[in-house]
One Martini backbone bead per residue (centre of mass of N, CA, C, O) as a GRO file, in nm:
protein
  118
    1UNK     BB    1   0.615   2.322   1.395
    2UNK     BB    2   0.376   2.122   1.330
    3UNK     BB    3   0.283   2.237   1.086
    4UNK     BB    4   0.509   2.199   0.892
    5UNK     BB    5   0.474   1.873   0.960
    6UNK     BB    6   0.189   1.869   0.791
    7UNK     BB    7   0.296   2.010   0.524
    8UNK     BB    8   0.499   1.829   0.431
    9UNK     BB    9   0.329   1.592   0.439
   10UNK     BB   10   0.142   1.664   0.253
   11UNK     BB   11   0.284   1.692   0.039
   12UNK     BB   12   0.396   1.409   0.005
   13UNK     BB   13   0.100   1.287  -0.026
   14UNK     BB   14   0.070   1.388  -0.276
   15UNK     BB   15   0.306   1.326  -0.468
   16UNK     BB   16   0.260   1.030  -0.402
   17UNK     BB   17  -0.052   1.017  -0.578
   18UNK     BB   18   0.066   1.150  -0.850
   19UNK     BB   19   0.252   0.946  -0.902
   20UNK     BB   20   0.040   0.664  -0.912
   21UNK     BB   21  -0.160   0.795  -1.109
   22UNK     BB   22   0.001   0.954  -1.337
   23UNK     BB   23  -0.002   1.287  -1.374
   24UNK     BB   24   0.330   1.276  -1.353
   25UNK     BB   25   0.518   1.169  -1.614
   26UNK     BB   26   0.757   1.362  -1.739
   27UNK     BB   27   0.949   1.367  -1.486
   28UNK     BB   28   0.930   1.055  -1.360
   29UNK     BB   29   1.063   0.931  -1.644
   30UNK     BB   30   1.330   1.085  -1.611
   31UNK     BB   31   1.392   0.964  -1.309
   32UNK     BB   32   1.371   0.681  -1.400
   33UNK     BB   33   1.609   0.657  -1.593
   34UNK     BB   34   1.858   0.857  -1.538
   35UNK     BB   35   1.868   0.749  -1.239
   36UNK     BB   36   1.932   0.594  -0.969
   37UNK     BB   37   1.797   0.389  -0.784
   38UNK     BB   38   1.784   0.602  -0.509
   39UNK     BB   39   1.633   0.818  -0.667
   40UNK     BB   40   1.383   0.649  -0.835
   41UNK     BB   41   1.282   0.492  -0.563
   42UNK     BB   42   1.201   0.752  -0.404
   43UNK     BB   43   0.924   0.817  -0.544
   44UNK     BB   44   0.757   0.578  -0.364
   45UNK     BB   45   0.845   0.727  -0.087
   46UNK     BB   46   0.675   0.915  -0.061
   47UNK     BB   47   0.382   0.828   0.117
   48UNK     BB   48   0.547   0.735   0.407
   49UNK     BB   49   0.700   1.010   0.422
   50UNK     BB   50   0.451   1.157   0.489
   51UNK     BB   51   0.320   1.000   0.717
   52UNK     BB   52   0.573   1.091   0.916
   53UNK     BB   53   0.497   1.425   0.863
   54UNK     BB   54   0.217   1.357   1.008
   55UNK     BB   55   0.305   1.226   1.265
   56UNK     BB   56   0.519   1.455   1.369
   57UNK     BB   57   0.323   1.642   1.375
   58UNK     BB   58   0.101   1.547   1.578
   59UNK     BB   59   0.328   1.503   1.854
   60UNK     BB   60   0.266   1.772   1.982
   61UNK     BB   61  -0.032   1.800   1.996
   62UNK     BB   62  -0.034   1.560   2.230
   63UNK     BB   63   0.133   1.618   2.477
   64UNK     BB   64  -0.152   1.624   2.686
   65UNK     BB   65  -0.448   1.538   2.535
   66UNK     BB   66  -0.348   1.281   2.556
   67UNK     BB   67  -0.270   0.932   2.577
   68UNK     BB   68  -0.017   0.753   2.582
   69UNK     BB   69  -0.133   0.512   2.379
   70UNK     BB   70  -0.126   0.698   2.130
   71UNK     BB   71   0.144   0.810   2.152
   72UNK     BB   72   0.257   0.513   2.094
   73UNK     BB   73   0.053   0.490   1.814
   74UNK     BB   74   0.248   0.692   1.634
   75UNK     BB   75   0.500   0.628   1.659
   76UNK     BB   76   0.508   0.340   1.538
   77UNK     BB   77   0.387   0.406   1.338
   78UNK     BB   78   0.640   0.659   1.216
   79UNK     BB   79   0.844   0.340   1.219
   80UNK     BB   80   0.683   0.193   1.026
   81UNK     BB   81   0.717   0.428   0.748
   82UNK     BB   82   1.017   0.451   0.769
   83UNK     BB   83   1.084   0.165   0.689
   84UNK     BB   84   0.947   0.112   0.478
   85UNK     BB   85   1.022   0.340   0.302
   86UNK     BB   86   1.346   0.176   0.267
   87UNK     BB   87   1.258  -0.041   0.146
   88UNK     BB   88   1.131   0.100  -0.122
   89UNK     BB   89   1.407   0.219  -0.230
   90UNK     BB   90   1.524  -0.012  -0.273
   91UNK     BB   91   1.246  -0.227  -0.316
   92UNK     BB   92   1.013  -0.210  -0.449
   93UNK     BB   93   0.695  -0.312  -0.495
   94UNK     BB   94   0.438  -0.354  -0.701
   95UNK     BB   95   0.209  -0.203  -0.574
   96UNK     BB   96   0.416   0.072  -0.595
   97UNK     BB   97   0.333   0.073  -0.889
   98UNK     BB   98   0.256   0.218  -1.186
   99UNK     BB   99   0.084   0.016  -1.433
  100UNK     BB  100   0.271   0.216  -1.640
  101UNK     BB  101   0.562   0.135  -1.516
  102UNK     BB  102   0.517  -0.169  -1.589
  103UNK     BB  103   0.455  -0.231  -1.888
  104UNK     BB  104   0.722  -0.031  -1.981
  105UNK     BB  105   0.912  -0.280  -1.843
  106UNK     BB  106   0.850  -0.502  -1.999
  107UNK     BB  107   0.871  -0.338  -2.268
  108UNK     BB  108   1.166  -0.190  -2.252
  109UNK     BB  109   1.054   0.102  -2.349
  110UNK     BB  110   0.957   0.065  -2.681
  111UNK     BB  111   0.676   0.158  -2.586
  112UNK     BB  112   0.580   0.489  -2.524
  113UNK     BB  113   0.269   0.537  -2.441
  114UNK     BB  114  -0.068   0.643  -2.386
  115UNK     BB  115  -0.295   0.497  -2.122
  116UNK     BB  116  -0.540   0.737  -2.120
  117UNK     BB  117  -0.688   0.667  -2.424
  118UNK     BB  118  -0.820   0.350  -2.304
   0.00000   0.00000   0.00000
């Protein structure tokens, strides 16, 4: 069970680095433009939300081989990176969106190229 838990933590936070570096955006601008805000910056936060099923999948692994200490400070970590993604749902910071999705927005999206060509 703790693999699977590492394996989904590792996929969330594969594509919320491919969502910040800008590598999908084409899905990513479908999905920020035309659903509600809940479901838009829900891609803000793979990358807490991996973080969380990486550490959650971590926490059987740990059951006798470490000390309380560590174990209680990945729950410490994995409920601060929950409460994090849930901050992030409602309101990202700016500095969790990726550059070229600040500057469409500042351009109210009139002018949406390619930034990867300069």
């Amino acid at each position: 069970m703790a693999w699977i838990g590492l394996a989904w933590g590792g996929l969330f936070f594969f594509w919320g680095i491919l969502i910040r570096t800008g590598a999908i955006r084409a899905a990513f601008i479908r999905q920020y433009l035309y659903y509600p805000w809940y479901r838009r910056n829900a891609l803000f936060a793979f990358i807490p939300i991996g973080l969380v099923f990486i550490a959650w999948g971590v926490l059987p692994l740990l059951d006798r081989a470490a000390p309380f200490g560590v174990w209680l400070a990945v729950v410490a970590a994995s409920v601060v990176a929950l409460m994090f993604a849930f901050v992030v749902m409602v309101r990202p910071p700016w500095w969790m969106k990726p550059r070229w999705l600040r500057e469409a927005d500042a351009d109210e999206w009139r002018h949406p190229r390619d930034r990867t060509a300069e």
